[in-house]
N, CA, C and O atoms as CSV, one atom per row, in Angstrom:
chain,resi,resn,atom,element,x,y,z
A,1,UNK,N,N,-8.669,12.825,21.795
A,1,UNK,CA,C,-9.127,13.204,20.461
A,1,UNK,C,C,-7.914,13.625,19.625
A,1,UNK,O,O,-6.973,14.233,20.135
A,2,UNK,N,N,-7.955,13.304,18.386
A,2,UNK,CA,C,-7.168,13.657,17.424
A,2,UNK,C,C,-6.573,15.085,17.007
A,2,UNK,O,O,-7.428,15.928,16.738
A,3,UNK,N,N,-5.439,15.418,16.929
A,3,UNK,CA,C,-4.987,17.110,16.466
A,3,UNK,C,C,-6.178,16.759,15.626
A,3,UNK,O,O,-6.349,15.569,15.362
A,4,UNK,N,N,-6.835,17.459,15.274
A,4,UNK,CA,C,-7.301,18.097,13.595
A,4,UNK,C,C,-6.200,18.373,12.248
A,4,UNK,O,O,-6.308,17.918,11.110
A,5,UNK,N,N,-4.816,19.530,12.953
A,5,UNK,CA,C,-4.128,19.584,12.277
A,5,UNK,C,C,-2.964,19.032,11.875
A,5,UNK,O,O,-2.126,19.442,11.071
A,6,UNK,N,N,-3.015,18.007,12.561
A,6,UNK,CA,C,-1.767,16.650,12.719
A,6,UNK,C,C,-2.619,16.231,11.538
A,6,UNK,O,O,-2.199,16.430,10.398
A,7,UNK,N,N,-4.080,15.523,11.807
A,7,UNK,CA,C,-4.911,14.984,10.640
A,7,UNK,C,C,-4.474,15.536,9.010
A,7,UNK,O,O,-4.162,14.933,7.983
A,8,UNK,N,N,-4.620,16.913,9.347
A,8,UNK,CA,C,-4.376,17.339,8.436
A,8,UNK,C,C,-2.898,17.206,7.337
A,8,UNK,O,O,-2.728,16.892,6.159
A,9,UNK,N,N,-2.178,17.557,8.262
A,9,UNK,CA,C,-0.628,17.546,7.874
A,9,UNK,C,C,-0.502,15.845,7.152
A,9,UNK,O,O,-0.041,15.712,6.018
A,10,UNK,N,N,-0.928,14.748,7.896
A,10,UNK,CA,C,-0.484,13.306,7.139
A,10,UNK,C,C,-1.272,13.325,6.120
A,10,UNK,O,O,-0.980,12.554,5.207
A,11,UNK,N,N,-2.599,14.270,5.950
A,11,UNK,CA,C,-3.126,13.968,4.685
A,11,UNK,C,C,-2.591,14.243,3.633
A,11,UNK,O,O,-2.472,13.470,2.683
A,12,UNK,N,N,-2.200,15.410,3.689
A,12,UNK,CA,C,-1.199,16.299,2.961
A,12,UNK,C,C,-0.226,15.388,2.691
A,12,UNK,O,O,-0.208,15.021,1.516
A,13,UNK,N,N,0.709,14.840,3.516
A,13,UNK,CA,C,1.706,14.219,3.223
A,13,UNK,C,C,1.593,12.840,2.496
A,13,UNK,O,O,2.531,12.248,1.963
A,14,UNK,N,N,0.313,12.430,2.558
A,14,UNK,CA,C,-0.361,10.800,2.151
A,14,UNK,C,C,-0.615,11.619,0.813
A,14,UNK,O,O,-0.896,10.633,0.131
A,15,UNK,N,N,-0.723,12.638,-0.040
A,15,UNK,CA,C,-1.155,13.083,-0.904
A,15,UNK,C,C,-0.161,13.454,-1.743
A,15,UNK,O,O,-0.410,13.624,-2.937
A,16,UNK,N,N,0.927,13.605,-1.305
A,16,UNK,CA,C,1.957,13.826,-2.182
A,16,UNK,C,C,3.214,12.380,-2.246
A,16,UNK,O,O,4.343,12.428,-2.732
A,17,UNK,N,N,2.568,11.250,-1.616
A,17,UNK,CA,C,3.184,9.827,-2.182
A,17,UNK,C,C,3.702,9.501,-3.609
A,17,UNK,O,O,2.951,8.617,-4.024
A,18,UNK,N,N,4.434,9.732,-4.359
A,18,UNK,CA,C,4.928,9.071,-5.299
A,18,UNK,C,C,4.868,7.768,-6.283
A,18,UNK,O,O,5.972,7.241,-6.419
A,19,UNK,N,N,3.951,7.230,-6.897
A,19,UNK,CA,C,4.135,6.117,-7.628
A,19,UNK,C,C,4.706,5.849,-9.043
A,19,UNK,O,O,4.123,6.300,-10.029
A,20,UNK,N,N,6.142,4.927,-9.179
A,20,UNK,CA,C,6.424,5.153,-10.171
A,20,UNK,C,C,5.743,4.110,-10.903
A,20,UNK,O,O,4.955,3.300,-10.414
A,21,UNK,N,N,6.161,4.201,-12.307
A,21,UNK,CA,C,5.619,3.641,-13.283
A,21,UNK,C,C,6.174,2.474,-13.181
A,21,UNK,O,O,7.328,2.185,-12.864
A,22,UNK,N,N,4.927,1.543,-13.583
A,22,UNK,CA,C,5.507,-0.176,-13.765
A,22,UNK,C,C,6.594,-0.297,-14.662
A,22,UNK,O,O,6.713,0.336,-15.712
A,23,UNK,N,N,7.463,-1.219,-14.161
A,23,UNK,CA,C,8.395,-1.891,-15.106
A,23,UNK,C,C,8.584,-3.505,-14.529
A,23,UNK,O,O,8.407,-3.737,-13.333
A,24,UNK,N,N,8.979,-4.642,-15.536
A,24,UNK,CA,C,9.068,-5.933,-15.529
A,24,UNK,C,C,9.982,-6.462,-16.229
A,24,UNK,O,O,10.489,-5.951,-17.228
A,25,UNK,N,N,10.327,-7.811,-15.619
A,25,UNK,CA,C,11.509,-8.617,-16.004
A,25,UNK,C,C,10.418,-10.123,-16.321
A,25,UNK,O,O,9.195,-9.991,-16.370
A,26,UNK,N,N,10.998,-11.279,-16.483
A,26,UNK,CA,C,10.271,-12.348,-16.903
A,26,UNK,C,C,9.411,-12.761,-16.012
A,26,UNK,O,O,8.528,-13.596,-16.208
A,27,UNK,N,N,9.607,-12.283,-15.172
A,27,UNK,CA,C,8.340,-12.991,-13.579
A,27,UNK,C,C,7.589,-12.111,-13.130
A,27,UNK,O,O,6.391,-12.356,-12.989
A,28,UNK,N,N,8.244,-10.602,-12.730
A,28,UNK,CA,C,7.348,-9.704,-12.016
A,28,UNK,C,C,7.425,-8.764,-13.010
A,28,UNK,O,O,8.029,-8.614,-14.072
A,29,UNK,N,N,6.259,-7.909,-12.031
A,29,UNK,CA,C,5.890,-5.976,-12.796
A,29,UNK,C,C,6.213,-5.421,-11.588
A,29,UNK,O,O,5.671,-5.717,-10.523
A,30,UNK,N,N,7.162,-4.553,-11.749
A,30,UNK,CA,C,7.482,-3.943,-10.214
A,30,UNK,C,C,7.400,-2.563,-10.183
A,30,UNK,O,O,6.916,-1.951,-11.135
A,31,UNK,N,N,7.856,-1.957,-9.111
A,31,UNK,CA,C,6.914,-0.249,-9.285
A,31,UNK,C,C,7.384,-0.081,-7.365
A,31,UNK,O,O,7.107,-0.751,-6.370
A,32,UNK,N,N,8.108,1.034,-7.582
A,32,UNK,CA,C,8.900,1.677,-6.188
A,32,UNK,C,C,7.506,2.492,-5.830
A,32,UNK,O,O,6.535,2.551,-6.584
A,33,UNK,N,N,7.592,3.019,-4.716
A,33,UNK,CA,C,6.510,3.772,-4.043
A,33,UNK,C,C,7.490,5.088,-3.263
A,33,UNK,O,O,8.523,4.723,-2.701
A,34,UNK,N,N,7.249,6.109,-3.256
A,34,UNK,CA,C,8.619,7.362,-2.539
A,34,UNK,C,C,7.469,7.885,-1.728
A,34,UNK,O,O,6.554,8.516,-2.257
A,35,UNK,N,N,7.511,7.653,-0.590
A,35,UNK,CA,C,7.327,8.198,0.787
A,35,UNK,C,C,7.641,10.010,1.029
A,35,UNK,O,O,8.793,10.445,1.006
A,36,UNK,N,N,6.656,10.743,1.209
A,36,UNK,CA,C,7.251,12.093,1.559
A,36,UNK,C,C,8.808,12.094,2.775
A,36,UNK,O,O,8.628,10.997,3.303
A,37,UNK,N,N,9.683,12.481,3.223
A,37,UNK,CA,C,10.308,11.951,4.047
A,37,UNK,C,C,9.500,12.627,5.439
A,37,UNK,O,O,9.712,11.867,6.383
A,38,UNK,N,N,8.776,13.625,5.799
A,38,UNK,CA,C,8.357,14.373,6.557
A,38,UNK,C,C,7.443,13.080,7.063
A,38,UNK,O,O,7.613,12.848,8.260
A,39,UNK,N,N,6.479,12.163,6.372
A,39,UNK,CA,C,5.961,11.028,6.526
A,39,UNK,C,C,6.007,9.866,7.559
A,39,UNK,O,O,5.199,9.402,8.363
A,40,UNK,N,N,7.430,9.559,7.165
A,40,UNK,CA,C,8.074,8.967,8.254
A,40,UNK,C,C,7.837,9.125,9.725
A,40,UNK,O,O,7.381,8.273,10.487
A,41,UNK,N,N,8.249,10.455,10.031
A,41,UNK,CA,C,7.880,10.310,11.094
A,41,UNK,C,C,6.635,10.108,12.153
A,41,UNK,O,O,6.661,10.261,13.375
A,42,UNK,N,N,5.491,9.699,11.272
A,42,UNK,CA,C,3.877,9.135,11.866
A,42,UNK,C,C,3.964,7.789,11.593
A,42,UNK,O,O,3.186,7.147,12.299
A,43,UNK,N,N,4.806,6.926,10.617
A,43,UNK,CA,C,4.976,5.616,10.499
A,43,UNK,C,C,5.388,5.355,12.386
A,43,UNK,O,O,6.259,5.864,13.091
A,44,UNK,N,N,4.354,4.387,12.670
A,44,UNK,CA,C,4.526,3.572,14.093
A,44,UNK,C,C,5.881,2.755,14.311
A,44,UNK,O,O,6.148,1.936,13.430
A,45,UNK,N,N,6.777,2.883,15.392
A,45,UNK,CA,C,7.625,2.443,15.387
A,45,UNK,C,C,8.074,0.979,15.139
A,45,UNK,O,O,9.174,0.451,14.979
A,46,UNK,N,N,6.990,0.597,15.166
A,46,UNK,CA,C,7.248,-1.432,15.196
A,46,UNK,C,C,7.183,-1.837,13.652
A,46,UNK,O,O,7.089,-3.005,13.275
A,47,UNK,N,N,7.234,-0.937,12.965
A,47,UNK,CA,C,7.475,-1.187,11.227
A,47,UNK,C,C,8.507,-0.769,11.018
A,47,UNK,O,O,8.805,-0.805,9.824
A,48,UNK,N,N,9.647,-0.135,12.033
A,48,UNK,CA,C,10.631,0.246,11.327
A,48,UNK,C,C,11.661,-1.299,12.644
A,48,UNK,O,O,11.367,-1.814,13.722
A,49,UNK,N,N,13.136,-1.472,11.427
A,49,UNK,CA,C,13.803,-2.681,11.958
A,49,UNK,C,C,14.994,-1.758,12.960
A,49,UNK,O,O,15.530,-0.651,12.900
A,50,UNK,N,N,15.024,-3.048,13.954
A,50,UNK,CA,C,15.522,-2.227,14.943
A,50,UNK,C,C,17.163,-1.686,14.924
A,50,UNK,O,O,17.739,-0.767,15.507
A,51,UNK,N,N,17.659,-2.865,13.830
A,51,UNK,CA,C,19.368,-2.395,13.865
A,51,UNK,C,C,19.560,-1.923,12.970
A,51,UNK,O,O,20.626,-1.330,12.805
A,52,UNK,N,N,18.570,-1.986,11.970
A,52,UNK,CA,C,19.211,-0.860,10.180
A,52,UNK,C,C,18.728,0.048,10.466
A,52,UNK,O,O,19.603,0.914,10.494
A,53,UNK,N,N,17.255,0.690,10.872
A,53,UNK,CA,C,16.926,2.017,10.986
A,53,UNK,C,C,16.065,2.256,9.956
A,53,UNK,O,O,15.849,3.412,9.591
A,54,UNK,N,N,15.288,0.852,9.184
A,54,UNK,CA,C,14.760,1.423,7.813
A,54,UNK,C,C,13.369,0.350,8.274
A,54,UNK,O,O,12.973,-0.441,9.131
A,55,UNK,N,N,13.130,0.809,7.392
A,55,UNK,CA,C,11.382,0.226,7.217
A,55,UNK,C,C,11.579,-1.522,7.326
A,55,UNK,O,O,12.548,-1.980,6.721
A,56,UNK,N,N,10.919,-2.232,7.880
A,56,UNK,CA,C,10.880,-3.649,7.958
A,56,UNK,C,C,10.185,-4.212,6.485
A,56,UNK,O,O,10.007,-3.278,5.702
A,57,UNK,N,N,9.897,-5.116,6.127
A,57,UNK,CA,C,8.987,-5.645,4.890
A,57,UNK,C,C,8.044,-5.474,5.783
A,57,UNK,O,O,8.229,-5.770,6.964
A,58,UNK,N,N,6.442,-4.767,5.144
A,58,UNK,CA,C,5.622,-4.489,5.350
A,58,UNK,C,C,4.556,-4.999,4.856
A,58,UNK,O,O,4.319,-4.592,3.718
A,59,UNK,N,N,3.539,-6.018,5.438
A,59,UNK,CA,C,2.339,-6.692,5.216
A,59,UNK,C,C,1.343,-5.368,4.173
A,59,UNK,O,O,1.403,-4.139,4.219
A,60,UNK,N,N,0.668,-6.102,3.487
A,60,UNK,CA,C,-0.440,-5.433,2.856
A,60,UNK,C,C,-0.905,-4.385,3.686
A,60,UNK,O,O,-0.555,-3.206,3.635
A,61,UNK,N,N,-1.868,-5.000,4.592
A,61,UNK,CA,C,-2.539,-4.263,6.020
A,61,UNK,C,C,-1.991,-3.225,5.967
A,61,UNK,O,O,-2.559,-2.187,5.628
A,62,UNK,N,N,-0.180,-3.350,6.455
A,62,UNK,CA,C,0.166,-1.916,6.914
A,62,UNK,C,C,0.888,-1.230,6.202
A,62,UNK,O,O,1.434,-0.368,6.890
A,63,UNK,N,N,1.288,-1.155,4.716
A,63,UNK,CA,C,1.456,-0.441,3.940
A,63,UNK,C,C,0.482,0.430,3.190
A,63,UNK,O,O,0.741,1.417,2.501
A,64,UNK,N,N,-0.505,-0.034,3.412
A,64,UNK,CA,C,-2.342,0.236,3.076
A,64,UNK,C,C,-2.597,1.534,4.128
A,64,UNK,O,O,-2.822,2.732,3.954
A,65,UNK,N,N,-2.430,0.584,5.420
A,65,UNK,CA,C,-2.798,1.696,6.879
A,65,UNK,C,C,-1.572,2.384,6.966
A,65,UNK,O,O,-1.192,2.093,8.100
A,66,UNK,N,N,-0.585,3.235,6.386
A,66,UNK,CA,C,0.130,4.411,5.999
A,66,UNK,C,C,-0.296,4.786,5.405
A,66,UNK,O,O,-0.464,5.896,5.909
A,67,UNK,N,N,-0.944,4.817,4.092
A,67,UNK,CA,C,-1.453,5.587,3.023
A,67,UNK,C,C,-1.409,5.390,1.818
A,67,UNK,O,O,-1.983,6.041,0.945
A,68,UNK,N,N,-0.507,4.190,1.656
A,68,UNK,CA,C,-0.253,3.859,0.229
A,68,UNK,C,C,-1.207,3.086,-0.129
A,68,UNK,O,O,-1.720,2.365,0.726
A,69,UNK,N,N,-1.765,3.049,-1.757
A,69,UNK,CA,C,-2.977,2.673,-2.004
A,69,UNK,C,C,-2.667,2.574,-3.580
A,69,UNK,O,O,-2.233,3.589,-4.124
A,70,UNK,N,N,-2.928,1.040,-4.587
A,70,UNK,CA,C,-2.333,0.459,-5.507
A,70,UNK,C,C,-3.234,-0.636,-5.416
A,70,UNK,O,O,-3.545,-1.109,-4.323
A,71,UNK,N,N,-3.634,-1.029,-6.396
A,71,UNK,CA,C,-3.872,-2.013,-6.661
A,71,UNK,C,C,-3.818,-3.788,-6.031
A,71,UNK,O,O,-2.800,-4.177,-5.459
A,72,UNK,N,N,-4.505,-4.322,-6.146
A,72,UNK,CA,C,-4.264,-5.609,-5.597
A,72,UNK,C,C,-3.037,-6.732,-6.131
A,72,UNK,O,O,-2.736,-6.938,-7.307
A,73,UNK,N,N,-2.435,-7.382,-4.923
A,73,UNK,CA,C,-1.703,-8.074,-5.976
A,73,UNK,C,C,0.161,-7.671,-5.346
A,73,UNK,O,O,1.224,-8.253,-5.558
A,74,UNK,N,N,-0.072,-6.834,-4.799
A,74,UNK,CA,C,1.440,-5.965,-4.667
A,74,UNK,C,C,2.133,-6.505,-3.581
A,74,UNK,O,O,1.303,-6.613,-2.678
A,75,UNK,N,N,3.135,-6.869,-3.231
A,75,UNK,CA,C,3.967,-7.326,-2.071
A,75,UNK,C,C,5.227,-6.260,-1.874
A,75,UNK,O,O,5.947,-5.850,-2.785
A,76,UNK,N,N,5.287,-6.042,-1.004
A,76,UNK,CA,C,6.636,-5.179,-0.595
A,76,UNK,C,C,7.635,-6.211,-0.331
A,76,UNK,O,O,7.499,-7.160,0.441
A,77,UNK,N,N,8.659,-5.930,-1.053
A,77,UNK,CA,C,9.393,-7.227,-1.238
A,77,UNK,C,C,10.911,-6.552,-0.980
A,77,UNK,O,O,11.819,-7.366,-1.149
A,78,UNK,N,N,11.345,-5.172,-0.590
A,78,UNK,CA,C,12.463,-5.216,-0.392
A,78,UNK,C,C,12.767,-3.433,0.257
A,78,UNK,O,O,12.072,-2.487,-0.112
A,79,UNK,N,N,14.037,-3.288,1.348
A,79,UNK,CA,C,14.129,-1.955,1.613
A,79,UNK,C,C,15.259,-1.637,0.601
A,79,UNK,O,O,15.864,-2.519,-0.009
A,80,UNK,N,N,15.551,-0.004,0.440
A,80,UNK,CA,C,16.293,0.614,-0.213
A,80,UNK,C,C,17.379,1.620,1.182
A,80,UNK,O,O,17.572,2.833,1.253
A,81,UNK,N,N,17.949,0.343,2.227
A,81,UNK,CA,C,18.419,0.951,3.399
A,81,UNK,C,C,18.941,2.510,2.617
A,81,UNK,O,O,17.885,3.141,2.653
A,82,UNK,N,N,19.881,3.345,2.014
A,82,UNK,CA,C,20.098,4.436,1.872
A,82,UNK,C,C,19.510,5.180,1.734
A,82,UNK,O,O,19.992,6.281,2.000
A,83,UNK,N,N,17.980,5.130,1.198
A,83,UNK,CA,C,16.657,5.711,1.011
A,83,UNK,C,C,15.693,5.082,1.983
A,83,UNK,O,O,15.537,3.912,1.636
A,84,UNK,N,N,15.021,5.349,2.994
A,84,UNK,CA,C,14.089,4.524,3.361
A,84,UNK,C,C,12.583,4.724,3.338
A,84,UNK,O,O,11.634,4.009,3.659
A,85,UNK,N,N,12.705,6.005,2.822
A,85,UNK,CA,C,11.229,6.324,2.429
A,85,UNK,C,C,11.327,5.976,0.942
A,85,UNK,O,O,10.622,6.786,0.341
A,86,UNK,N,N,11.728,5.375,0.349
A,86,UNK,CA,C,11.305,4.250,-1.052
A,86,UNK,C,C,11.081,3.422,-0.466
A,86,UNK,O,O,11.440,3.410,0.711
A,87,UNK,N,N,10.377,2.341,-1.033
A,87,UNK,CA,C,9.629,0.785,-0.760
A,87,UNK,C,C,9.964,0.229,-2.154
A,87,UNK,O,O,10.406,0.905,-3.083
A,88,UNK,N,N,9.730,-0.925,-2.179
A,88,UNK,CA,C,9.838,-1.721,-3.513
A,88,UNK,C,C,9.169,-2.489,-3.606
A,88,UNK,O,O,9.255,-3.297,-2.681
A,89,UNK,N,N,8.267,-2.760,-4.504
A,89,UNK,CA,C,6.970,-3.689,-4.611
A,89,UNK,C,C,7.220,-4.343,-5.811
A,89,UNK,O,O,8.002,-3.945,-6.674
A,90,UNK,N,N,6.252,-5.791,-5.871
A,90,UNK,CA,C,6.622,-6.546,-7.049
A,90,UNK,C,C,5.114,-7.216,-6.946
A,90,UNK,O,O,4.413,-7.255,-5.935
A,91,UNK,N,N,4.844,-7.659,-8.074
A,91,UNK,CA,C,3.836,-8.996,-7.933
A,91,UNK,C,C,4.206,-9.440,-9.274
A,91,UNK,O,O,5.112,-9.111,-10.040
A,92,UNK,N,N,3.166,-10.351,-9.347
A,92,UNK,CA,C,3.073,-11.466,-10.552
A,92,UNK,C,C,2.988,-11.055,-11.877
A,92,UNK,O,O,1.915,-10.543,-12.198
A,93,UNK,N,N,3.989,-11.166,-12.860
A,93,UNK,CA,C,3.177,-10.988,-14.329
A,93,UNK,C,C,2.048,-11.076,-14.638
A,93,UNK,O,O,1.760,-12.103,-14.023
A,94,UNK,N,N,1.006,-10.732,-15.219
A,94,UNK,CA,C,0.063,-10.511,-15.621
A,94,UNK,C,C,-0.618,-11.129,-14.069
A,94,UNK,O,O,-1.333,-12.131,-14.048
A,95,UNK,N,N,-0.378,-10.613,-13.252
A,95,UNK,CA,C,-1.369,-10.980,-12.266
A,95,UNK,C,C,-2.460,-10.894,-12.258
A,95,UNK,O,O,-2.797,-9.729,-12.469
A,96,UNK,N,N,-3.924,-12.086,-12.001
A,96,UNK,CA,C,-5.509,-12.108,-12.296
A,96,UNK,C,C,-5.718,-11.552,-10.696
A,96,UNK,O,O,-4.780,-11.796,-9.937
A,97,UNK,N,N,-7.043,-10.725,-10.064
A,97,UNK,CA,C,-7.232,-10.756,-8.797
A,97,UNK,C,C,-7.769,-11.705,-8.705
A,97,UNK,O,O,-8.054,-12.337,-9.722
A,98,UNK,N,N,-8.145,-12.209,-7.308
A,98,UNK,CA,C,-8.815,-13.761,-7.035
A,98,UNK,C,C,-10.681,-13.121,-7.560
A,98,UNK,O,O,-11.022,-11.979,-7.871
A,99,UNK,N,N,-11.212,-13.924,-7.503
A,99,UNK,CA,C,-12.531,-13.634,-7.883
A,99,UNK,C,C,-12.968,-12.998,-6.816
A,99,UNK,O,O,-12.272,-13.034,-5.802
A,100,UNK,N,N,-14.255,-12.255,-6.818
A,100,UNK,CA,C,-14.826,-11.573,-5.412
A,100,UNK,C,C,-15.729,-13.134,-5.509
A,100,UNK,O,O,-15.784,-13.760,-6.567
A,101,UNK,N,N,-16.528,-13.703,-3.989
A,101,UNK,CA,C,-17.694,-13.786,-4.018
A,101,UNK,C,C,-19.118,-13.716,-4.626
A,101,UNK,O,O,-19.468,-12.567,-4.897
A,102,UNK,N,N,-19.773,-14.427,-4.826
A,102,UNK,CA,C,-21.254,-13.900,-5.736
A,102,UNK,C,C,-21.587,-13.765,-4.375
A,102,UNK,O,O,-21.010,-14.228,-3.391
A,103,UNK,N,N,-22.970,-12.808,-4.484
A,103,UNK,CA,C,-23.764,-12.826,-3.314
A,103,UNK,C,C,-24.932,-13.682,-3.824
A,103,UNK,O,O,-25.272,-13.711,-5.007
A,104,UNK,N,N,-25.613,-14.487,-2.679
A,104,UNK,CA,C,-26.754,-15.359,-3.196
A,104,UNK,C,C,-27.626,-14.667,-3.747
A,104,UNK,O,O,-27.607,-13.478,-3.429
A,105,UNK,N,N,-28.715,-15.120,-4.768
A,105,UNK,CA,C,-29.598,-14.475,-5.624
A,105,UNK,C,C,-30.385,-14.172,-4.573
A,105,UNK,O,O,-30.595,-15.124,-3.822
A,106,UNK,N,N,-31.098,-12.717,-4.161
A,106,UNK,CA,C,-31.894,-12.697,-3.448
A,106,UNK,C,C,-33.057,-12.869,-4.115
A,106,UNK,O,O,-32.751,-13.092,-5.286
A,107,UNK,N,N,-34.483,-12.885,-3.955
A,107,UNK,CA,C,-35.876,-12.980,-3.943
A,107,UNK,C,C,-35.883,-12.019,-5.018
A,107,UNK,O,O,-35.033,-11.134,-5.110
A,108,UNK,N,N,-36.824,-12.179,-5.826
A,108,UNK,CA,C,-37.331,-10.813,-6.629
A,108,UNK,C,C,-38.228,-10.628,-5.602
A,108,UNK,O,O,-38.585,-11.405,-4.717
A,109,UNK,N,N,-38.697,-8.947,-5.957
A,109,UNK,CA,C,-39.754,-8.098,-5.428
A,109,UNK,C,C,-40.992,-8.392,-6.413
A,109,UNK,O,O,-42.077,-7.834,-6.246
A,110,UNK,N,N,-40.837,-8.986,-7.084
A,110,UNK,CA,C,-41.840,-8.666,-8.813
A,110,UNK,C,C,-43.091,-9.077,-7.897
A,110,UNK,O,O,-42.949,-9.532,-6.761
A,111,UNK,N,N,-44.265,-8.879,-8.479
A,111,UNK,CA,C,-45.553,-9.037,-7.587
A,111,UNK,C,C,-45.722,-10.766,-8.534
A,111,UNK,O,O,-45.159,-11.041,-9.594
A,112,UNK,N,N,-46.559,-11.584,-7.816
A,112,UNK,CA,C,-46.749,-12.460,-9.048
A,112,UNK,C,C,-48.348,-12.373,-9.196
A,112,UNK,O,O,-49.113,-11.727,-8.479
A,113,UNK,N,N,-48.702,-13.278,-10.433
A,113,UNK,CA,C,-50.073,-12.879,-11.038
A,113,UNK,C,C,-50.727,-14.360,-10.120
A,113,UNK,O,O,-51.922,-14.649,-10.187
C-alpha cells in the first residue's frame, strides 16, 4: 500500500508545476513546463537518459503520468541538459484537436401515440 504521505508530498509537488506562457515563431506555439526540483526524484528511472543524467524526450502518456497537464496537441520536443527539471514543448500553430467521435443516436424514450 501506498505512503499516504509520500501521496501527499507529489501532490504538493505536482501542484506547484510551473507553466509558462505561450510564445511562437512561424510554425510552432511553444511553452517550457519547470518541474519542482524536489519532483524529480519520484520521476521513474527509465525516463531519465542514461549518459546525460537528464530527462529523455517524453511521450504524451508519460509526461501526463508525472503530473503535467496542458492541453492537447503538445510534444516534448527538447531537454534543457543544465536545467533538467524544465521540459520544452511545442506543437502546431494554430493547432485544431482531432474531432472526438459522435456516439450513435441512441433510441428516444418518448412514449409513442
Amino acid at each position: 500500500m501506498a505512503d499516504p504521505q509520500l501521496a501527499n508530498k507529489i501532490e504538493e509537488y505536482i501542484e506547484k508545476i510551473h507553466y509558462s506562457d505561450r510564445y511562437t515563431d512561424d510554425h510552432y506555439e511553444y511553452r517550457h513546463v519547470i518541474l519542482p526540483k524536489p519532483l524529480l526524484k519520484f520521476i521513474p528511472k527509465e525516463f531519465f537518459d542514461e549518459k546525460e543524467g537528464t530527462l529523455r524526450l517524453l511521450t504524451e502518456a508519460e509526461w501526463r503520468g508525472i503530473g503535467i497537464t496542458q492541453s492537447l496537441g503538445w510534444q516534448h520536443y527538447e531537454v534543457h541538459a543544465p536545467e533538467p527539471h524544465v521540459l520544452l514543448f511545442r506543437r502546431p500553430k494554430n493547432y485544431v484537436p482531432p474531432a472526438q467521435p459522435q456516439q450513435a443516436n441512441k433510441p428516444s424514450n418518448a412514449r409513442r401515440k
